[in-house]
DRENMARBA-50973 format. One record per residue (C-alpha): x negated, y negated, z; residue number from 1. Coordinates in steps of 0.001 Angstrom, whole numbers, plus 500000, padded with zeros to 6 digits. Layout:
% residues N
        u        v        w     n
        X        Y        Z   NUM
...
//
This chain:
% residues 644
        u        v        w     n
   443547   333916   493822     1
   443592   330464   495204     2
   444184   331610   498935     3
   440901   333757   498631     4
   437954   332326   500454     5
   434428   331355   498724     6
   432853   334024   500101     7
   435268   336784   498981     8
   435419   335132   495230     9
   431517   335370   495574    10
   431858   339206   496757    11
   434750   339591   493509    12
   432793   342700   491350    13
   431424   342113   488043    14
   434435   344039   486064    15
   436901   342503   488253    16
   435163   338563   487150    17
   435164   339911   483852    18
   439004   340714   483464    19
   440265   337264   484921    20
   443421   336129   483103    21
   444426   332854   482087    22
   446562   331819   485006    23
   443684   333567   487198    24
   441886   331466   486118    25
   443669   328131   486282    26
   444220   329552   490239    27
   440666   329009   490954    28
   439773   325914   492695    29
   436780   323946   492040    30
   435027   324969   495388    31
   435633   328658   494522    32
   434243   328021   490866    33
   431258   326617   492631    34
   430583   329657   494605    35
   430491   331987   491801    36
   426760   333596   491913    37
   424796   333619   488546    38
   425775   337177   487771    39
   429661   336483   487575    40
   428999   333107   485481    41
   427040   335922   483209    42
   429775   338233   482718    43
   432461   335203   481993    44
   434059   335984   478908    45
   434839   333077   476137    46
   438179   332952   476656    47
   437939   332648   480487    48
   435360   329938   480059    49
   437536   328318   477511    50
   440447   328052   480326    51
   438119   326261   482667    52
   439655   322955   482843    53
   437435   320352   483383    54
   437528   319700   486942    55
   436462   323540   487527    56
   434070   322273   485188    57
   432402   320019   487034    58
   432641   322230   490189    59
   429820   324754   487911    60
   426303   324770   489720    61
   423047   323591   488023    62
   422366   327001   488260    63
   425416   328370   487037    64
   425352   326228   483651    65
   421629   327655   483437    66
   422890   330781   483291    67
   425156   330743   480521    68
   423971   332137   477166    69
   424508   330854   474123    70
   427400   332355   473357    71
   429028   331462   476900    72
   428131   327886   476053    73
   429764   327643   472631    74
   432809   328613   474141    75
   433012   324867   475911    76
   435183   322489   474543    77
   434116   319250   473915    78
   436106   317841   476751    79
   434589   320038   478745    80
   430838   319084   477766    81
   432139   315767   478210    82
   432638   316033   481611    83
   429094   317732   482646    84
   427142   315828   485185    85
   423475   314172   484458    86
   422343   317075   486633    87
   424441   319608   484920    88
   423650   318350   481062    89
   419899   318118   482049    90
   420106   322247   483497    91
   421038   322859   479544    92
   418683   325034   477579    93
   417096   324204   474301    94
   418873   326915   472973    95
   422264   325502   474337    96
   421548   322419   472161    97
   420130   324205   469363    98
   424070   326145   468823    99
   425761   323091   470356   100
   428436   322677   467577   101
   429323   318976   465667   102
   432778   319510   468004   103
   431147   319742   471023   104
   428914   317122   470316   105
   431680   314681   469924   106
   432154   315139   474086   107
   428641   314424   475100   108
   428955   311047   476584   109
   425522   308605   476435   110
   425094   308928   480027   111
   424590   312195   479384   112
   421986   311963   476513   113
   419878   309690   478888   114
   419910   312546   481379   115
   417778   314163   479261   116
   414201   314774   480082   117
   411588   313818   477645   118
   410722   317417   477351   119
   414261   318023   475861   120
   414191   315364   473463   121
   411418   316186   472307   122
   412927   319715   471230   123
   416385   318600   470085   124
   417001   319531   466448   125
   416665   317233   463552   126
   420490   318238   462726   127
   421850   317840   466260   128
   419943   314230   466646   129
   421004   313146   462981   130
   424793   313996   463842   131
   424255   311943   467518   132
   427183   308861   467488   133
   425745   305110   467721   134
   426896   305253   471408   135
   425003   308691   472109   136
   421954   307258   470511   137
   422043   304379   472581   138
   421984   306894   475535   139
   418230   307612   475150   140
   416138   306435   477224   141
   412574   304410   476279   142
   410910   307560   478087   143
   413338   310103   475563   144
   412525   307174   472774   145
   408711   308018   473023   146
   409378   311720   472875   147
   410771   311936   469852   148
   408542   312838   466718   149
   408385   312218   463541   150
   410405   314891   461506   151
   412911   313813   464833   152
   412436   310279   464218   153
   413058   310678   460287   154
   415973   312304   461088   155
   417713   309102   462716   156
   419841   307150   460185   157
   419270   303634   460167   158
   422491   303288   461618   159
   421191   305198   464654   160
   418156   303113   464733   161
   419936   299724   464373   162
   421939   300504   467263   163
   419070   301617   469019   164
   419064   298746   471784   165
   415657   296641   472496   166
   414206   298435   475533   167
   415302   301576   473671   168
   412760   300534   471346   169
   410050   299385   473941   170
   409572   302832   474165   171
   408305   303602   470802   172
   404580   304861   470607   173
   402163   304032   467668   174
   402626   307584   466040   175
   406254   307046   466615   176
   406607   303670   464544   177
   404035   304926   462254   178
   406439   308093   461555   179
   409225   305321   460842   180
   410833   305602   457180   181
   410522   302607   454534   182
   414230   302110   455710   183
   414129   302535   459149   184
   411442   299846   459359   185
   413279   297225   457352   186
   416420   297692   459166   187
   414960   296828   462474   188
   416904   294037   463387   189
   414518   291214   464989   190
   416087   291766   468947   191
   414326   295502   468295   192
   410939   294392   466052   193
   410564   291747   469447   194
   410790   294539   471633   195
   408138   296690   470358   196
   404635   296911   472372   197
   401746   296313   471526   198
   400659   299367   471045   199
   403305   300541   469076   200
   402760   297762   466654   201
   399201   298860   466017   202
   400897   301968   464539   203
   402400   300198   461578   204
   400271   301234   458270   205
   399333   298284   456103   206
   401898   299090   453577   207
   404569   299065   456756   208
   403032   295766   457121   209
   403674   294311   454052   210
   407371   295569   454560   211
   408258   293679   457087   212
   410984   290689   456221   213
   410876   287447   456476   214
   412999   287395   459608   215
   411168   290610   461033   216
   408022   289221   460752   217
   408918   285025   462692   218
   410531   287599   465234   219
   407037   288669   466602   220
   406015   287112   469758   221
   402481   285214   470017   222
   401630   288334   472276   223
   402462   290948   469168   224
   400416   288858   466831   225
   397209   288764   468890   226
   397568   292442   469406   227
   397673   293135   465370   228
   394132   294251   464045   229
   392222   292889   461507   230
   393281   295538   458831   231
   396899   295071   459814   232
   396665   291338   459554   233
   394875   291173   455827   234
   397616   293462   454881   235
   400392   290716   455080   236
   401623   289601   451966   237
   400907   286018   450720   238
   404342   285056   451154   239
   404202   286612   454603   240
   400954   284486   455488   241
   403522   281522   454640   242
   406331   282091   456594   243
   404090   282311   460202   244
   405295   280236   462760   245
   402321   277722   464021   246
   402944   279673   467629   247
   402300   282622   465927   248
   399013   281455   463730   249
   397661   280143   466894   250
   397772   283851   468243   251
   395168   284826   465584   252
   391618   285735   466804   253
   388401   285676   464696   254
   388362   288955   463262   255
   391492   288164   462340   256
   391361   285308   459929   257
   388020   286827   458747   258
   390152   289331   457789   259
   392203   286714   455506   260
   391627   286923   451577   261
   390494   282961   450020   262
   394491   283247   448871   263
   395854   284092   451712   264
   393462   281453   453454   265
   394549   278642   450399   266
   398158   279654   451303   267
   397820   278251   454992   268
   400052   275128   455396   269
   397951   272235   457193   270
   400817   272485   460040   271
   399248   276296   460323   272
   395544   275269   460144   273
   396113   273121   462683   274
   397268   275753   465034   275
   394290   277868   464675   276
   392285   277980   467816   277
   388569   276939   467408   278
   387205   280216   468356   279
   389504   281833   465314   280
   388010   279281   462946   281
   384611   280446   463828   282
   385751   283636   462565   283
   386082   282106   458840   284
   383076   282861   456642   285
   381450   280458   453925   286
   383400   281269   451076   287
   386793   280892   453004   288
   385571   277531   454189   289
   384316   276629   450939   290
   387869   277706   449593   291
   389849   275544   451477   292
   391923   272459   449732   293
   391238   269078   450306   294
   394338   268673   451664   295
   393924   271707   454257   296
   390276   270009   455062   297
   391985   266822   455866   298
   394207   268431   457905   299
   392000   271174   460318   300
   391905   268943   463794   301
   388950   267438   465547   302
   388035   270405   467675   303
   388041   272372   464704   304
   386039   270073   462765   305
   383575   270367   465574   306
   383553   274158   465732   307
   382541   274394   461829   308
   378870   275507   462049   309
   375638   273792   459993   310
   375699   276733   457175   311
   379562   276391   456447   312
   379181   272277   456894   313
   376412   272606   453929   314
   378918   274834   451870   315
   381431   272539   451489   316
   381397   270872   448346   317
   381223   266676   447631   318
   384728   266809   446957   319
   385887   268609   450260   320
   383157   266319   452513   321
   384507   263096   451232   322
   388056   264614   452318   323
   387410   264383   455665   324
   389254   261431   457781   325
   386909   259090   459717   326
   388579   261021   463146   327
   387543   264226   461500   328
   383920   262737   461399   329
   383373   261348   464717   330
   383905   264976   465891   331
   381456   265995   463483   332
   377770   266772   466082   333
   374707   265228   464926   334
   373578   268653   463737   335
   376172   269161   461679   336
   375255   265622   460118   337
   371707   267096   459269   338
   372725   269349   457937   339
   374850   267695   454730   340
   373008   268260   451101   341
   371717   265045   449480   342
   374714   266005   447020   343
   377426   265567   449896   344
   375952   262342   451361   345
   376095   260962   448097   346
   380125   261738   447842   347
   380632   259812   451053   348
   382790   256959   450712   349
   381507   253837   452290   350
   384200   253999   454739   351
   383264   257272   455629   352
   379454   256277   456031   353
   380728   253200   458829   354
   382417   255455   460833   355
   379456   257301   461850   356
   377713   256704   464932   357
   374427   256287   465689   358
   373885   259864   466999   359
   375609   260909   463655   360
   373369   258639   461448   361
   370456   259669   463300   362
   370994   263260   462382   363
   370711   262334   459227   364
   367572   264001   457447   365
   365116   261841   455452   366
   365905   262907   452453   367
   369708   262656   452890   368
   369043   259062   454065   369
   367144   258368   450853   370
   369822   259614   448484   371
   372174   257271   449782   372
   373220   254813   447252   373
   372992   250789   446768   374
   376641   250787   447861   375
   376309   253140   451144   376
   373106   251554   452168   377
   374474   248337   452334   378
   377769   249266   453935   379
   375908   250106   457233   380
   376985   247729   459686   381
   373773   246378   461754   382
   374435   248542   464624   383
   374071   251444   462167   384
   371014   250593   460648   385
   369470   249536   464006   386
   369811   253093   465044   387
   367496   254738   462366   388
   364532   256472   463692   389
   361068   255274   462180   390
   361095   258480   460220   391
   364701   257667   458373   392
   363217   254142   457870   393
   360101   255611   456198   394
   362285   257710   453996   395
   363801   254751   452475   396
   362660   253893   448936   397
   361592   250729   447521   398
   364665   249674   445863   399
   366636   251194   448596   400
   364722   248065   450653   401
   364992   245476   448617   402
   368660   246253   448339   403
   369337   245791   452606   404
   371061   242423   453484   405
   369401   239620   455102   406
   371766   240561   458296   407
   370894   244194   457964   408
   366700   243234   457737   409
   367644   241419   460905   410
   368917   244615   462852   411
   365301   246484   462471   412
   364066   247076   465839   413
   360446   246984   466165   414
   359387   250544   466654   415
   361557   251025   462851   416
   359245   247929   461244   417
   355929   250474   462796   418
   358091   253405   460715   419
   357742   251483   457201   420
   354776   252788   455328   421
   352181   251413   453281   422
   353572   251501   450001   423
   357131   250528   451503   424
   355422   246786   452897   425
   353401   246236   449531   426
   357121   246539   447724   427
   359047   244283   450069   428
   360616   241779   448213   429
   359890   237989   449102   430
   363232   237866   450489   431
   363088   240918   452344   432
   359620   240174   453823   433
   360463   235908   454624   434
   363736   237339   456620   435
   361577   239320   458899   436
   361948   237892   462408   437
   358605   236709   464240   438
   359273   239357   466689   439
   359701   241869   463682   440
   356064   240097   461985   441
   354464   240699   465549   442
   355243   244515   465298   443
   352916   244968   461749   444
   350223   247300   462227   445
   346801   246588   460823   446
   347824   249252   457774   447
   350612   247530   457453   448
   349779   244298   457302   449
   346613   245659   455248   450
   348959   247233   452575   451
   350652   243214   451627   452
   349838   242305   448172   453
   348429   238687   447630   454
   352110   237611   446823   455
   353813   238998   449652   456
   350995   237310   451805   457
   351750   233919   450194   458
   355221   234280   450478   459
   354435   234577   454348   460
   355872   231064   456493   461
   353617   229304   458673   462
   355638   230409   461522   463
   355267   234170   460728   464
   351555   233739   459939   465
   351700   232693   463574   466
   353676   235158   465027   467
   351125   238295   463551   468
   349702   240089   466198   469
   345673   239843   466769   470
   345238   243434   465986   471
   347785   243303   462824   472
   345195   240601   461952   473
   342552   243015   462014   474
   343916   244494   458886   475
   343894   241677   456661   476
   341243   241852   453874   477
   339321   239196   451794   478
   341890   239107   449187   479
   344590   238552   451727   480
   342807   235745   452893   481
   341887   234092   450237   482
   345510   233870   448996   483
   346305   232019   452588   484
   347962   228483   451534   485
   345768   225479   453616   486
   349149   225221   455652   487
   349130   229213   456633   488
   345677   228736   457439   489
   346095   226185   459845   490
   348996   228244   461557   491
   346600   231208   462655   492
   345903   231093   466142   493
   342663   230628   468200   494
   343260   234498   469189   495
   343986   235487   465406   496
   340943   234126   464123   497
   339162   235405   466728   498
   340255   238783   465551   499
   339189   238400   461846   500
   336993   241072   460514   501
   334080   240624   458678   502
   336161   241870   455204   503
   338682   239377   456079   504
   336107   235898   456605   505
   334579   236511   453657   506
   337923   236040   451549   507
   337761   232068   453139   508
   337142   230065   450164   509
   334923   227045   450731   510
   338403   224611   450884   511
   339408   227370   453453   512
   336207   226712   455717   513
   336966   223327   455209   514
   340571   223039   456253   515
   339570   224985   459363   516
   340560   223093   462681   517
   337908   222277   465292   518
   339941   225323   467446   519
   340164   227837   465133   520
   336634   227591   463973   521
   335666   226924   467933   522
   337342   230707   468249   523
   335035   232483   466107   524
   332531   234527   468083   525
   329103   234568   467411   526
   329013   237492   465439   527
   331761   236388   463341   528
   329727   233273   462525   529
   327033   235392   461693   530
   329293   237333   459157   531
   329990   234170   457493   532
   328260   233471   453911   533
   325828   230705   453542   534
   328278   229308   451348   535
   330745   229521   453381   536
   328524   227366   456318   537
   327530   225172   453949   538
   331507   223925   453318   539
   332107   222911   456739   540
   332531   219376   456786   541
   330516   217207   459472   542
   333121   217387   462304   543
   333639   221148   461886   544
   329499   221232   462330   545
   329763   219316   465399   546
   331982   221647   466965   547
   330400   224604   466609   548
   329748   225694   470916   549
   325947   226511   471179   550
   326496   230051   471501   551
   327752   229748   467685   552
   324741   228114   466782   553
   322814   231023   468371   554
   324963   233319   465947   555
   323707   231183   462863   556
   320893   233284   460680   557
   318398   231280   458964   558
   319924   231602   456070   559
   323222   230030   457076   560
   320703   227284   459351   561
   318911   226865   455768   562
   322058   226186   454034   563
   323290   223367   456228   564
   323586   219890   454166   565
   321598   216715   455199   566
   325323   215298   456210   567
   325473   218649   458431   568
   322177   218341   459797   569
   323102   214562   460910   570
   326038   216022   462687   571
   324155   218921   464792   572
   324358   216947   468658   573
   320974   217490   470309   574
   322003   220545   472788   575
   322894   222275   469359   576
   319759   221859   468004   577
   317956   222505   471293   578
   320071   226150   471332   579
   318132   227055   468172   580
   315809   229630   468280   581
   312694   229533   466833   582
   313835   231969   464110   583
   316649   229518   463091   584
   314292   226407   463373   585
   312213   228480   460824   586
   314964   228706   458412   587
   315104   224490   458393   588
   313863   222972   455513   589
   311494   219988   455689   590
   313867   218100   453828   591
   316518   218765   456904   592
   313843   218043   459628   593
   313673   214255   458011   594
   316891   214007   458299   595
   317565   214077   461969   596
   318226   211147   463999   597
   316927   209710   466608   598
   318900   210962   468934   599
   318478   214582   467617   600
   314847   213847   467813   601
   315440   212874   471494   602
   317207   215972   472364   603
   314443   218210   471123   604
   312819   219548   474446   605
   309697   220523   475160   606
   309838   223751   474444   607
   312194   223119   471553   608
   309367   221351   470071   609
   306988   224156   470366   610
   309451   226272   468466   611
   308900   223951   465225   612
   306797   225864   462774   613
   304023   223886   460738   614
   306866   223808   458080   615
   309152   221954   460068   616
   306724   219661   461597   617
   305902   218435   457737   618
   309430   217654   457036   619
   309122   214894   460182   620
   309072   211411   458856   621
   306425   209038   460261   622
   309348   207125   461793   623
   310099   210229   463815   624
   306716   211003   464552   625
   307311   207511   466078   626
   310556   208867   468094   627
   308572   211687   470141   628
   307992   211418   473623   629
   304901   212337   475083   630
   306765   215172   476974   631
   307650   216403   473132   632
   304065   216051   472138   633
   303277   218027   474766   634
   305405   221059   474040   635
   303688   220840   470376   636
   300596   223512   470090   637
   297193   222956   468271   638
   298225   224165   465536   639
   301765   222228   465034   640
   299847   219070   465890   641
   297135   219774   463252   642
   299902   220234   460951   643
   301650   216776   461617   644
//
């Protein structure tokens, strides 16, 4: 049998194949077994393919193994199986598996069972894969891994699956590890829960979720984490939520932690919430925000701090806001600041309140600046207070006022003093209002200054009265004035009593008008003069009178001319009587007329003269008849003469 040629085995008939002995058999060289044709290898009878040994064996075609029925193929040993090539195992039929017995199974070797093609393993039995040896498990490839389904995947022992190795289980799809048993899931060790894709993890069920150990769960990479969905991620248990690494926690997106229950939020250690990225924060709604410790407040970094938007900043209680480190507030945006409740600005620590810069402070609504208490007011540094706007300043109440230091009243810029508002200036207190700098004074408005009670204007110094702008002056009324100490009186300026109103001068008592200087009263125009009261002419003493510029006499009325003492008459100089006009001489008494001098008499001109009514003309002594020139007597008409 040996000596025969390939070609003449190949030619051997059917019967003769069929009726091979034992020795005949064992004769046959592996070339010659190779060159048997399909229908030989059909009519093989158990026995003869139980003599094979297992080099002949091997010699079998691709083809040849095809061929074999079932039958043929349960006549193999298990050595003999064991020796099959890759290409050999993969020409197998699923029917050749499906009567492969436990005996023969024992030969298959792992390089075998990753010869398989994915469309075999995907129709081996449940029986023949549950009988499969660790080391025939491990033969599988990620491809075969994939294959399998779930009644084939149920049938693995989680033996099988632990010694599945990690690329093994790479290959897993998401219906596969969703198909995974209670036990098979807990007994992945943490090499084969790492190795899992992405994809694959989005299989797991919520309850497979909550399943997962301790261990199991710290062995997911950053990369697995960030591919969990929300669903998945709100199904870990609250002891779960503990045990996640900060590497891991920092993997989270928004949806994610949105997904988070309050508890499983409160559970987060501050090590955790500090790992959070800023865009998963923004993925936390009010009431986790709101839910969050003190002690997990305190502990969220600056950038997250910063991320927190105006809603959630408002929903945070006193308790939580005054929690906050002074780091955690400089990160805090002015809008954020505006957006505190007077409630939370009144749990602020003073501390807290000096940490804040002037951006902060001036995000700082009205309202929340005006609930701040005796305490935080006056623990603003200068700088801080300086940085108000004139709308915060207006917002401040009366007693919040009266309670700022003397070094805080001296921070005010100007454009904040122009932000006070009436009722705020008439409720300065005397300390409050005497601390104000002359530059500060200078920045009144007319309202303003309008809106001091008597006190407050009493209270004024000299050097403040001075420093009041001309058109702050414009605001001051009678009353104001009147309650003006001789000493502030005399500090007004040329320019600020040149700005007096008409309400104002008539407050000037007569001691006023009298304690006038020569300047100041030099300063009032001639309309001002003209506002004055008779009265109020009347009190000037003789100097004052002998001041007044001829373009103030002009302003007199004949009232105020007819007012003027005999002493004041005395001390008109001629060129002020000679600016009279002949409505003014009118108002002259006769009495006045004799009083003048002769000098005043001298001074009259011509046509002065001629303006003397028959009125005046009787008041003249015959002394001063006496004093006329002829020039004067010239000026004097038929009628004023007849009158003399």
């Amino acid at each position: 049998i040996g000596a025969l040629t390939v070609t003449q085995v190949a030619n051997l008939n059917l019967d003769d194949v069929a009726s091979l002995t034992s020795s005949q058999i064992a004769g046959l060289t592996q070339t010659q077994v190779a060159g048997l044709s399909e229908s030989q290898i059909s009519v093989l009878t158990t026995s003869e393919i139980g003599w094979l040994r297992t080099d002949q064996v091997q010699g079998l075609t691709a083809t040849a193994i095809r061929a074999f029925d079932t039958t043929q193929f349960q006549a193999l040993g298990s050595s003999q199986i064991g020796v099959l090539s890759s290409s050999q195992f993969r020409a197998l039929s699923n029917d050749d598996f499906d009567v492969m017995s436990a005996t023969q199974l024992t030969g298959v070797t792992s390089t075998q069972v990753a010869a398989l093609s994915t469309t075999q393993v995907s129709e081996l039995g449940t029986t023949l894969l549950a009988a499969l040896t660790t080391t025939q498990v491990r033969g599988l490839t990620a491809a075969g891994m994939a294959a399998l389904n779930s009644d084939q995947l149920a049938a693995l022992s989680s033996d099988q699956f632990k010694a599945l190795t990690a690329t093994q289980v790479s290959g897993l799809s998401d219906d596969s590890v969703s198909a995974l048993t209670n036990t098979q899931l807990m007994g992945l060790s943490t090499q084969q829960v790492a190795a899992l894709s992405v994809t694959a993890l989005r299989g797991l069920s919520e309850t497979q979720m909550a399943l997962l150990s301790s261990t199991q769960l710290r062995a997911l990479t950053a990369t697995q984490i960030g591919s969990l969905v929300p669903n998945q991620v709100a199904a870990l248990t609250n002891t779960q939520v503990a045990l996640l690494t900060t590497t891991q926690v920092q993997a989270l997106n928004a949806a994610d932690v949105a997904a988070l229950s309050n508890t499983q939020i409160n559970i987060l250690s501050t090590s955790q919430l500090q790992a959070l990225t800023v865009t998963a924060v923004k993925g936390m709604n009010e009431a986790q925000i709101v839910g969050l410790t003190t002690t997990q407040l305190r502990a969220l970094p600056q950038t997250i701090v910063a991320a927190l938007t105006t809603t959630e900043i408002s929903q945070l209680t006193s308790e939580q806001i005054a929690a906050l480190g002074t780091s955690q507030w400089s990160a805090l945006g002015s809008s954020q600041v505006s957006a505190l409740t007077s409630a939370q600005m009144q749990g602020l620590s003073t501390t807290l309140l000096r940490s804040l810069s002037t951006t902060q402070l001036r995000g700082l609504t009205a309202t929340d600046l005006g609930e701040l208490t005796t305490a935080q007011l006056t623990a603003l540094s200068e700088k801080q207070v300086g940085s108000f706007t004139s709308a915060q300043v207006g917002a401040l109440s009366n007693d919040q006022l009266a309670r700022l230091t003397t070094t805080q009243w001296n921070a005010v810029t100007v454009t904040q003093i122009k932000g006070l508002t009436t009722d705020q200036m008439s409720n300065l207190t005397a300390t409050a209002l005497q601390g104000l700098t002359t530059t500060q004074i200078g920045a009144l408005t007319p309202a303003q200054l309008a809106a001091l009670t008597v006190d407050e204007i009493s209270g004024l110094t000299t050097t403040q009265i001075g420093a009041l702008s001309t058109t702050a002056v414009t605001g001051l009324v009678d009353t104001q004035l009147a309650a003006l100490t001789t000493e502030q009186l005399g500090a007004l300026t040329t320019r600020q009593v040149s700005a007096l109103t008409k309400t104002g001068l008539a407050g000037l008592g007569s001691d006023q008008m009298a304690a006038l200087a020569t300047a100041q009263l030099r300063a009032l125009s001639s309309t001002q003069v003209a506002q004055l009261s008779n009265d109020q002419v009347s009190a000037l003493g003789m100097t004052q009178v002998a001041a007044l510029t001829t373009t103030q006499m002009v302003g007199l009325t004949p009232g105020q001319v007819g007012s003027l003492g005999d002493a004041q008459v005395t001390a008109l100089t001629a060129s002020q009587i000679g600016a009279l006009t002949a409505t003014q001489l009118a108002g002259l008494r006769a009495d006045q007329i004799g009083t003048l001098t002769t000098t005043q008499i001298a001074g009259l001109s011509a046509t002065a003269m001629g303006k003397l009514s028959a009125g005046n003309l009787s008041g003249l002594t015959q002394t001063q008849i006496g004093w006329l020139s002829t020039t004067q007597l010239q000026g004097l008409s038929a009628t004023s003469v007849a009158a003399l």
